[in-house]
N, C-alpha and C positions, 0 to 999 in steps of 0.2 A: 504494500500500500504506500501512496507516496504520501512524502511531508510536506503537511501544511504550513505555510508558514505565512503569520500575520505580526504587523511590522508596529511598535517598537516591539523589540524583544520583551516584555516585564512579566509581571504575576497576573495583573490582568488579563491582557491576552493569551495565557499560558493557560487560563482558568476558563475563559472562553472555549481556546481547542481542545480542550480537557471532555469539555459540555458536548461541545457539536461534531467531532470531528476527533475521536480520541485517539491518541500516536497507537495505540496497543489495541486496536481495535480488533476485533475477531469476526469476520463476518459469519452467520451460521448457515447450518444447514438449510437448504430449500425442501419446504413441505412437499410433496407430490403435486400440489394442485392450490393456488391461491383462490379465492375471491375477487381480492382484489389486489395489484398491482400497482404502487403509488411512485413517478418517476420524477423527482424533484422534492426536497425536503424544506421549502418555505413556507409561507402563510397556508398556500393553498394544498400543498400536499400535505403538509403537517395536519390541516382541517380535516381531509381526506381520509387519514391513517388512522388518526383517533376519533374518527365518527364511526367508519365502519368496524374500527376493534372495537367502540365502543356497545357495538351492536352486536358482538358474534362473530361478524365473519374474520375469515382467515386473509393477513392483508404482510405484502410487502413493502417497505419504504426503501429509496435507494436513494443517494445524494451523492453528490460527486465531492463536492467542496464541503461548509459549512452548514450545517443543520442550521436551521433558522432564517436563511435564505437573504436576500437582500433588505428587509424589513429590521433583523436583529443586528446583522452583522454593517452593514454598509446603508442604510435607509430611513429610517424613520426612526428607530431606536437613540442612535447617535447623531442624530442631526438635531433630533428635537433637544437633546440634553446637551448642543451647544449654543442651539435656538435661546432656551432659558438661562443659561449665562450672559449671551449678550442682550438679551434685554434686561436683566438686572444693570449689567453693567450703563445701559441707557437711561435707566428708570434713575442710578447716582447722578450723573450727568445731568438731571431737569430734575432734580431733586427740590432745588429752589424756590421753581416755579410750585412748588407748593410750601415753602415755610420752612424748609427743613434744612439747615446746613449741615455743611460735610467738612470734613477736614481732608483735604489732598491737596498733593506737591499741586504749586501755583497758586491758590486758593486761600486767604486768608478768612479764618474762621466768621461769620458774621458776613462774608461781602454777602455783594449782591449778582455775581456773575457765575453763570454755572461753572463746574469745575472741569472743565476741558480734559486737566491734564490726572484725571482720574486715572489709576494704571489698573491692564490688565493682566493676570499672571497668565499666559496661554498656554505654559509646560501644565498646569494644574489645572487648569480647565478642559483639556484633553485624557490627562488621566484620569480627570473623576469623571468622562462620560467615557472611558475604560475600563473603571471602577465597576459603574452603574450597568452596563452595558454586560460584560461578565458575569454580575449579581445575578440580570432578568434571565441571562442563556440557560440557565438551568431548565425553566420551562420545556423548553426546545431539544435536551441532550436526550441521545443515545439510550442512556439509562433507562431515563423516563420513560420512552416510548417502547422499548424494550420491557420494561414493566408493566405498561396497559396491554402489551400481548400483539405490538408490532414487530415482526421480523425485518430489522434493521440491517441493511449492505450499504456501506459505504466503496464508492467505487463508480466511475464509469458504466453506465446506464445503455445495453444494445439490443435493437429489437431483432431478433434472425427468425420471426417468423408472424403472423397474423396473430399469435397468444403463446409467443416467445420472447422472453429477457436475457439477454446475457449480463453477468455483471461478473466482474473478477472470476473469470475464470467456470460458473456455476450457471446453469441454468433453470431459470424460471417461468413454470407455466403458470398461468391464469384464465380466467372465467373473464374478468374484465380487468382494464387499466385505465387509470387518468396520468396523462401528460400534464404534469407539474414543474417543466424545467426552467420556468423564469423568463428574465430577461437583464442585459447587462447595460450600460452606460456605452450608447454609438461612441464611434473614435474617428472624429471627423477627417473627411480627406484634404488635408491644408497641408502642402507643401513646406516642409522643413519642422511642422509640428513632432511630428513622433523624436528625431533625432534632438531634436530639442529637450523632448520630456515635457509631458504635462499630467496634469490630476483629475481625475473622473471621483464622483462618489465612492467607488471602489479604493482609490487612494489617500484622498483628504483626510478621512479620520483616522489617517496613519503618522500624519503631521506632530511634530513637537516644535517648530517654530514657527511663529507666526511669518508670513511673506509680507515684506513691507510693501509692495506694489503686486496685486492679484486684478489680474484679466478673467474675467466669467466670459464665456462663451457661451449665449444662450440666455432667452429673459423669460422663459418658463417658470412652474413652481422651483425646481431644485435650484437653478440660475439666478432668482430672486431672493429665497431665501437665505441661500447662502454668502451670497453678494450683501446682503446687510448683517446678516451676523458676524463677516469680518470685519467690515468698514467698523463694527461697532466696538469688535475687540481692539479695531488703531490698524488698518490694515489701509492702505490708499486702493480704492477699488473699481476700475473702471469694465460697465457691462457693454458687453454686444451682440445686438440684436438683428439678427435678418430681418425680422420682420419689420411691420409699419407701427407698432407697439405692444408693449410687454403683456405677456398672459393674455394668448390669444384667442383660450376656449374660455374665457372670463369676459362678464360686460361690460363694455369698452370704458363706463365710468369709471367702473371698482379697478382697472388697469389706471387708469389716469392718475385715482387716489394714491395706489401704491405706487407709480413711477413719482408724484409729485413728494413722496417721504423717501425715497431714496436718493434724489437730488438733496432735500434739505438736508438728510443728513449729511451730503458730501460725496456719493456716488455721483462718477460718471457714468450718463447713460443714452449711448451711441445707440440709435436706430437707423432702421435701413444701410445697417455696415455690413457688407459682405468681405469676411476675412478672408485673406489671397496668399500670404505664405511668411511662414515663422523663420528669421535669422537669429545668429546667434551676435553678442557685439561684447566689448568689455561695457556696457552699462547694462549686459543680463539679453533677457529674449525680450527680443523686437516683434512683436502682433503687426503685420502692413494690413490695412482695411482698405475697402473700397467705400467711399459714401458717394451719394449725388454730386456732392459737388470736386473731390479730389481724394487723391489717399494719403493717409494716416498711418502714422507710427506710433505705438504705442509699449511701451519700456514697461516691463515686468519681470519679476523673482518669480512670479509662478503662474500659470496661466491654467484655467480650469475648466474644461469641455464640460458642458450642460447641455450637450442640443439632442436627447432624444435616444431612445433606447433601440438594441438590437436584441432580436429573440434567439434564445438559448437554445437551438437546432441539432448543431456540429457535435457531429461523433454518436447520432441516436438511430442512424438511418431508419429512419424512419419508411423511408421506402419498402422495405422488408417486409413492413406491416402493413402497407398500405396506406398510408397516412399521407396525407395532401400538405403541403405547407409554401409558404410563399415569404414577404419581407417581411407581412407584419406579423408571423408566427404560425402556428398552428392552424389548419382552415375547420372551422367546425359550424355546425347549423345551431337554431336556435335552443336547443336542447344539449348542446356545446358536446355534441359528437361528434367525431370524423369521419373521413371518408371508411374508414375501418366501424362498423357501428358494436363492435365489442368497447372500441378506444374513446373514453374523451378526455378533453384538453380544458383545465382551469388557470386561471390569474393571468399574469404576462402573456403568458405564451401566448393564451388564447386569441392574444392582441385586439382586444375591447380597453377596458375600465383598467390601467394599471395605479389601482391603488392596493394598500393591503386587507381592504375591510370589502373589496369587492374579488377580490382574490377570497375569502373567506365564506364570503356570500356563492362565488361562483361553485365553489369546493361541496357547498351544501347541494347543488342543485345539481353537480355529477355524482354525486352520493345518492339523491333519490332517483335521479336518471338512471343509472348505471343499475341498482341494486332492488331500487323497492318499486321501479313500474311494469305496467307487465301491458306492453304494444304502446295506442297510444293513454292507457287509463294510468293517472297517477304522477304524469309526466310535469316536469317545470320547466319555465320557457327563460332565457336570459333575457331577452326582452321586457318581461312584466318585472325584474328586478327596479327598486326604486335608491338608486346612488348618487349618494353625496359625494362633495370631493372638499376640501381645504388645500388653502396654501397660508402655509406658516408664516408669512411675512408680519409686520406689525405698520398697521392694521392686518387683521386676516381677510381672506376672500375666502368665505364657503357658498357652495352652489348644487344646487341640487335641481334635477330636471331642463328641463328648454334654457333656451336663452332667448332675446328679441331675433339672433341670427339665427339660431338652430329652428327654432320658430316658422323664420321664414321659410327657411330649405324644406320646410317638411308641411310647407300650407295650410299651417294652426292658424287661426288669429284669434288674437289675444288680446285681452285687456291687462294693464299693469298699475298695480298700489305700490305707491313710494313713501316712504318716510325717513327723514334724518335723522341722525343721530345727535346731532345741535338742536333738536328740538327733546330729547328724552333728560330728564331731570338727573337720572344717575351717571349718564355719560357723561352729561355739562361736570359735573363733581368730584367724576372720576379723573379728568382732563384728556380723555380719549372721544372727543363727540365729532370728531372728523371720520364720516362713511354714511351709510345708508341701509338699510332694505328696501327690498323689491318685490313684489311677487307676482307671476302672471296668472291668470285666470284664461279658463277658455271662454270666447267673448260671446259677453249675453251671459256667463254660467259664475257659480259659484267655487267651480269645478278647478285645481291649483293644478297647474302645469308647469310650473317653473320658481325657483325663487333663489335671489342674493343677497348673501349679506356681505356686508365689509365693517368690521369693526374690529377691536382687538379679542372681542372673544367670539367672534365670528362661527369659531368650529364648535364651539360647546351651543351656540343656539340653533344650528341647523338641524336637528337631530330634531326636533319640534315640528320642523316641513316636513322631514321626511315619513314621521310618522304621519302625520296627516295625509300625505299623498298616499304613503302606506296603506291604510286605514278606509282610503278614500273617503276621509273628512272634507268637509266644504271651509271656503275661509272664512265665515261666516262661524264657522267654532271658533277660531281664536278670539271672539270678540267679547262669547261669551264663557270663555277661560277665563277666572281669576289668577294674574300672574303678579307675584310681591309687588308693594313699593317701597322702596325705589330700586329698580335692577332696569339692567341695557334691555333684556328680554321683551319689556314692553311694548319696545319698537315694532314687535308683530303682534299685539293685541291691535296696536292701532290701525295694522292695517286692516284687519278684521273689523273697526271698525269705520275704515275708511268707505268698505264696502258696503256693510248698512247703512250709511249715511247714500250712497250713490242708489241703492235699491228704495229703500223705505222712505226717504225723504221724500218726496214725492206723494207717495200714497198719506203719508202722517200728513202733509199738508193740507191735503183733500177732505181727510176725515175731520183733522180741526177744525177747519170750515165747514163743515156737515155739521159734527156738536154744537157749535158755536151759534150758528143759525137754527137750530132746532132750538134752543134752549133760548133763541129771544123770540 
């Protein structure tokens, strides 16, 4: 088995590969005949392996790399526990603006000017989401799942037949599989980049010094949020965007909110730059851009590819099996089966929704696909799934369902409730009341087809639309939802009640003129 190896060397990461990926690992014997077959050990196959062991059946898991998949190891685990570092360290910095003084170099106790020269330790704010990050892998280890009664192979994943595995050497039959094998961070084709070195997710949280000058490539979620978590650790941070502007499956507002606080804070951020090829100089690596009007040089310690993920294919031939695949991954119907209708395909691969909580959802619905329907009775559709998505920036952008674009392309029409956040009593107080909500309605209906928010705690309110779409509640329930005062939450009562005022008003005016006249 080969060694894995994750970069610094410490106790943390040693206790990580310990979890997901253990040096002494033994892979076991293969039963006669699985169940089920899980090929890829992150969100979505880990969901997979412990739903169906949890159910009885006879299940294999195989991972190449690290248990826990890109969500623990490189994704959402470590990103978000550098996320809350730098916004602590921001929240020091405009500490003022609410009353509170600090003492840091530059700063004389009592001023009145924030404290700029606030330090951040970046060797310690990498190990404790090293720390953190090892603590949570336990979840995800070898052990564990080996104990709920999964047969665990770690090793190179080969299909040599329509309900054949090979893995190190052993062969594995099955009744069914799901394709669980991810997806990685693209490695864009820009001349002189590779020879140069740069950093994808995969590499960043390998980092022990901060880069004085960091190039993001890419103004997506990971592009975005990680472009300001370093600006905010003290990092000089200039983004670049293909596109016409930032966070492009986002509505064009909630984009404009977040690009206009990564300027304040001192992000540069280049759009419609297409990068043309990376030199090397003694003042570091050179970024040349292309914009409208001329090209650009731009001087960087480290440059970070953000633009877009490639599916985890290589080395599963899938052909063997019959399985169809193409650029964006896996090809599967709405029932997220493949051309193979023993095989289907969850999370990345599937190349739909790459989040991990739709990864998670997708995992459920090959679980009763695969196992508990019988033709077409019983079956779940990916389609009728209801998914959110966040981006961890500050403000947040979460979003759930349509948008005004996605809207159009699909000839809904819609009606949309808006409300600010400069109007909600807890944001004014909190000093976060820059953003909004949004929600669409199918037009003429009470009926939610879409909705946005942007604020700082964006991702924790979404979960309220989704349930109600879920649910297929009207918005006309949030109105008559009792939600505390004073909380951000509000912001979607009112639009519940933005709605009744546009339905009932009208009628209530009629009738009071009815009472009112009846009664002289």
């Amino acid at each position: 088995m080969s060694e894995i190896e994750l970069l610094p060397r410490d106790e943390h990461n040693a206790q990580l590969i310990a979890h997901t990926h253990p040096p002494d690992w033994r892979n076991p014997t293969p039963l006669p005949l699985y169940d089920l077959v899980v090929i890829g050990g992150g969100t979505a196959g880990l969901v997979s392996a412990a739903g169906t062991a949890g159910l009885g059946g006879k299940v294999a898991l195989i991972e190449r790399h690290l248990l826990g998949g890109d969500c623990l190891n490189y994704g959402c685990v470590p990103s978000k526990a550098l996320i809350r570092a730098a916004r602590s360290a921001y929240e020091v910095r405009r500490a003022s603006d609410f009353g509170v003084m600090v003492n840091g170099d530059g700063w004389a106790s009592g001023g009145r000017e924030p404290p700029e020269n606030i330090g951040v330790d970046f060797p310690h704010v990498m190990a404790r989401m090293r720390r953190l990050r090892a603590g949570i892998s336990h979840h995800d280890s070898a052990e564990r799942f080996t104990r709920l009664g999964v047969s665990v192979f770690l090793g190179q994943a080969r299909f040599t037949g329509p309900q054949t595995i090979e893995v190190g050497g052993q062969t594995l039959r099955f009744k069914r599989a799901i394709i669980a094998s991810g997806a990685r961070a693209a490695r864009p084709d820009i001349p002189g980049l590779a020879d140069a070195g740069f950093l994808t997710n995969e590499t960043v949280f390998s980092l022990t010094e901060l880069p004085r000058r960091l190039v993001v490539i890419g103004g997506g979620p990971i592009g975005c949020e990680l472009a300001q978590a370093f600006r905010r650790f003290g990092s000089d941070v200039t983004l670049v965007q293909r596109g016409s502007r930032l966070l492009p499956k986002d509505e064009p507002d909630a984009a404009e909110i977040v690009e206009r606080q990564l300027i304040r804070e001192g992000i540069t951020v280049l759009r419609n730059a297409r990068p043309i090829r990376v030199e090397m100089s003694a003042a570091g690596k050179l970024l040349v851009i292309a914009t409208a009007r001329q090209e650009q040089t731009l001087a960087a310690d480290a440059i970070l590819a953000a633009a877009g993920r490639t599916p985890n294919v290589g080395g599963l031939d899938l052909e063997a099996a019959g399985v169809a695949h193409g650029k964006r991954g896996v090809e599967v119907n709405d029932f997220l089966q493949t051309a193979n209708p023993r095989i289907y395909a969850a999370g990345d691969i599937a190349g739909s929704y790459q989040f991990t909580h739709a990864a998670d959802a997708m995992a459920r619905v090959c679980i009763q696909n695969a196992l508990f329907s019988f033709g077409p009775l019983g079956k779940k559709r990916l389609s009728k799934l209801v998914v959110p998505w966040t981006t961890f920036t500050d403000p947040e952008v979460a979003h759930v369902g349509l948008t005004v674009e996605t809207a159009k392309q699909q000839g809904v029409e819609i009606d949309t409730y808006r409300e600010e956040l400069r109007r909600v009593d807890r944001a004014i107080l909190d000093g976060e009341d820059e953003g909004f909500a949004l929600i669409h309605t199918r037009r003429g209906t009470p009926d939610v087809v879409g909705c946005t928010i942007v604020g700082s705690h964006a991702g924790d309110m979404i979960g309220e639309i989704s349930l109600l779409m879920t649910a297929g509640l009207k918005l006309s329930n949030l109105a008559s939802t009792i939600h505390c005062y004073p909380t951000q939450v509000e912001v979607l009562k009112r639009l519940g009640d933005q709605y009744n005022k546009t339905r009932l008003a009208p009628r209530a005016a009629w009738l009071l003129k009815s009472i009112i006249g009846w009664r002289r």
